[in-house]
C-alpha positions in Angstrom: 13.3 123.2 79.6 14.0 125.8 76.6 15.7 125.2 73.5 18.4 128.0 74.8 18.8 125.8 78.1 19.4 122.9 76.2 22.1 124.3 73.6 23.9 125.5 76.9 24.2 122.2 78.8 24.7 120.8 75.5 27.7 123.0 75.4 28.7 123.0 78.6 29.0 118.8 78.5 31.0 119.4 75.1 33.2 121.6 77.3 33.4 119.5 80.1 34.1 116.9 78.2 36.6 118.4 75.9 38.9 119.5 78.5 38.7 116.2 80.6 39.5 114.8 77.4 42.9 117.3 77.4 43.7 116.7 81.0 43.9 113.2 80.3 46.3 114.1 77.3 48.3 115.8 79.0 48.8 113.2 81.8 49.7 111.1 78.9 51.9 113.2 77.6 53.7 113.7 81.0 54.1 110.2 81.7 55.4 109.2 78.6 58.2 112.5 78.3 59.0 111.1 82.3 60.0 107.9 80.6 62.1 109.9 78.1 63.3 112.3 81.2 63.4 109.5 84.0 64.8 110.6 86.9 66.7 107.2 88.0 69.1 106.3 90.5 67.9 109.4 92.6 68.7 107.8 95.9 72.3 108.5 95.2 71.5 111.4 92.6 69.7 113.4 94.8 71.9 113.7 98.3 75.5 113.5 96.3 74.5 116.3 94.1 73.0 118.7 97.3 76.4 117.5 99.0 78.6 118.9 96.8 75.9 121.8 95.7 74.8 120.6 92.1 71.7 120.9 90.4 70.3 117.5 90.3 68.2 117.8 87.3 71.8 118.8 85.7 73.1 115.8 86.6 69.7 113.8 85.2 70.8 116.0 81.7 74.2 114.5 82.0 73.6 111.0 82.9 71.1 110.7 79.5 73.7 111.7 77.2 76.7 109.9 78.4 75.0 106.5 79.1 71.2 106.6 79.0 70.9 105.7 82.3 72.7 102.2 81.7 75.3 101.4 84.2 76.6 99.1 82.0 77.9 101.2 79.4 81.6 101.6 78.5 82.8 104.1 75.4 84.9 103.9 72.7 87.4 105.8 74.9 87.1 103.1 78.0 84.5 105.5 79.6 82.5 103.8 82.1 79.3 103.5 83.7 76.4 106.0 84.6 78.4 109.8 83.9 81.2 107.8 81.9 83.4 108.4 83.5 87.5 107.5 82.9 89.3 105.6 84.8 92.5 108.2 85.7 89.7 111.0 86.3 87.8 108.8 88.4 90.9 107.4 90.1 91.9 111.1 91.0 88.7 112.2 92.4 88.1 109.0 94.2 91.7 110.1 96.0 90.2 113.7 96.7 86.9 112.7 97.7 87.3 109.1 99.4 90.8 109.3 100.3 90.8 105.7 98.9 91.7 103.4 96.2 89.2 102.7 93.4 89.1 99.5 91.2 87.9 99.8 87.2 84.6 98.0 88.3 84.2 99.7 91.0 82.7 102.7 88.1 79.8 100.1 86.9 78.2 100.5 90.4 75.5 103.1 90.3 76.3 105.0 94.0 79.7 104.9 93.2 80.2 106.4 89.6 77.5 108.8 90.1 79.1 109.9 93.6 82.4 110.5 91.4 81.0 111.8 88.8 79.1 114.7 90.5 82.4 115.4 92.8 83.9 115.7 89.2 81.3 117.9 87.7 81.1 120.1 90.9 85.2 120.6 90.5 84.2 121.4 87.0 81.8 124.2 88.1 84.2 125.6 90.5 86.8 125.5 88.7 84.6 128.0 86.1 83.2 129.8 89.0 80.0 128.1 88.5 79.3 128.2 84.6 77.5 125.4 83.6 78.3 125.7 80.1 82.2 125.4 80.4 81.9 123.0 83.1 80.1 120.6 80.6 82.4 121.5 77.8 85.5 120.3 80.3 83.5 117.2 81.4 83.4 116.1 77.7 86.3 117.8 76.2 89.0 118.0 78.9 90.3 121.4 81.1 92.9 121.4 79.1 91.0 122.4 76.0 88.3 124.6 77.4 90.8 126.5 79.5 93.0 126.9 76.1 89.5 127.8 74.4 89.1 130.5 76.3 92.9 131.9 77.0 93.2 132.0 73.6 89.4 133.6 72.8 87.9 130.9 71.0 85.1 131.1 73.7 84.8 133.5 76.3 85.1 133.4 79.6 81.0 133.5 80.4 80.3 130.7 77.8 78.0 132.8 76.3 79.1 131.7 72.7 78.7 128.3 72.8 78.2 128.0 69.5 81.9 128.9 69.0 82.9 125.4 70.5 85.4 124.3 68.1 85.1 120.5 68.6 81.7 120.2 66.9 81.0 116.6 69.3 81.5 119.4 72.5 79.5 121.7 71.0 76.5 119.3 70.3 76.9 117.2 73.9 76.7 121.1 75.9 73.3 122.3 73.7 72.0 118.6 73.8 72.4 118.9 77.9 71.3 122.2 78.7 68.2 121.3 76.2 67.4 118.4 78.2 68.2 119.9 81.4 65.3 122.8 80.6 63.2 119.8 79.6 63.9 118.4 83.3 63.6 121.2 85.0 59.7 121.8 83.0 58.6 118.2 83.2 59.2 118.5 86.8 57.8 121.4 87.1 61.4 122.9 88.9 61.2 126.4 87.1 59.7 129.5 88.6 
């Protein structure tokens, strides 16, 4: 063997090596943003959100900000469970969607609070003919104030100025989802 054929495998095992050495970074990496970005509760996530026509990773983006994925969780403003929710909205959509009664508790079961919660959402979207943006900024800051928002030109009607959200906590929870929602859609490799 030459001295030239030698410096090339050399090189060619450094390379080798180098990038099995990435790959395994990047698997790393991958696992440890899908424990950031966990996909939980997908067994009611997935089929409530294609039944009432929802982005699933948007819910995902949702459920991490509002409780972290704990069921558990109740607010400052008696918001419960998974998409903390409150009782009187989750009362009125469990009369549209169920047809039924709900009890409080009934919102610190998983099916059930993410089944109201993405009925909720997709009213939200319809309701804004399908803009994410003021569909979050109703699910955190009520209709009432994002329909104002906009009849009065705070915002506009496209929620292309978000950054124009006057209740700074709104503001922050709609960049902070549609952030983590990009980061959903990349880790799980969604995007086109």
């Amino acid at each position: 063997m030459t001295k030239k054929t030698i410096k090339i495998l050399i090189i060619a095992v450094f390379l080798l090596s180098a990038y099995f050495i990435l790959f395994k970074i990047v698997k790393i990496q991958d696992k440890i943003l899908k424990e950031i970005y966990p996909t939980r509760y997908s067994e009611y996530v997935e089929p409530y959100a294609k039944e009432n026509n929802v982005d699933p990773y948007m819910i995902y983006a949702i459920i991490k900000a509002e409780s972290n994925f704990n069921p558990n969780v109740t607010s400052e403003s008696n918001a419960i469970g998974l998409m903390q929710l409150l009782e009187e909205t989750a009362e009125e959509i469990s009369n549209v969607v169920e047809n039924k009664e709900m009890q409080t508790e009934d919102l610190y079961s998983p099916e059930v609070n993410i089944r109201l919660g993405i009925s909720y959402y997709a009213y939200l979207l319809k309701h804004y003919k399908g803009n994410n943006v003021l569909a979050l900024a109703a699910y955190n800051a009520g209709m009432g104030n994002v329909d104002t928002w906009v009849q009065t030109g705070t915002i506009k009607e496209d929620g292309s100025d978000i950054e124009n959200i006057p209740y700074q906590e709104t503001n922050n929870y709609v960049r902070k989802i549609l952030r983590d929602y990009q980061y959903y859609l990349k880790l799980y490799d969604v995007m086109s």
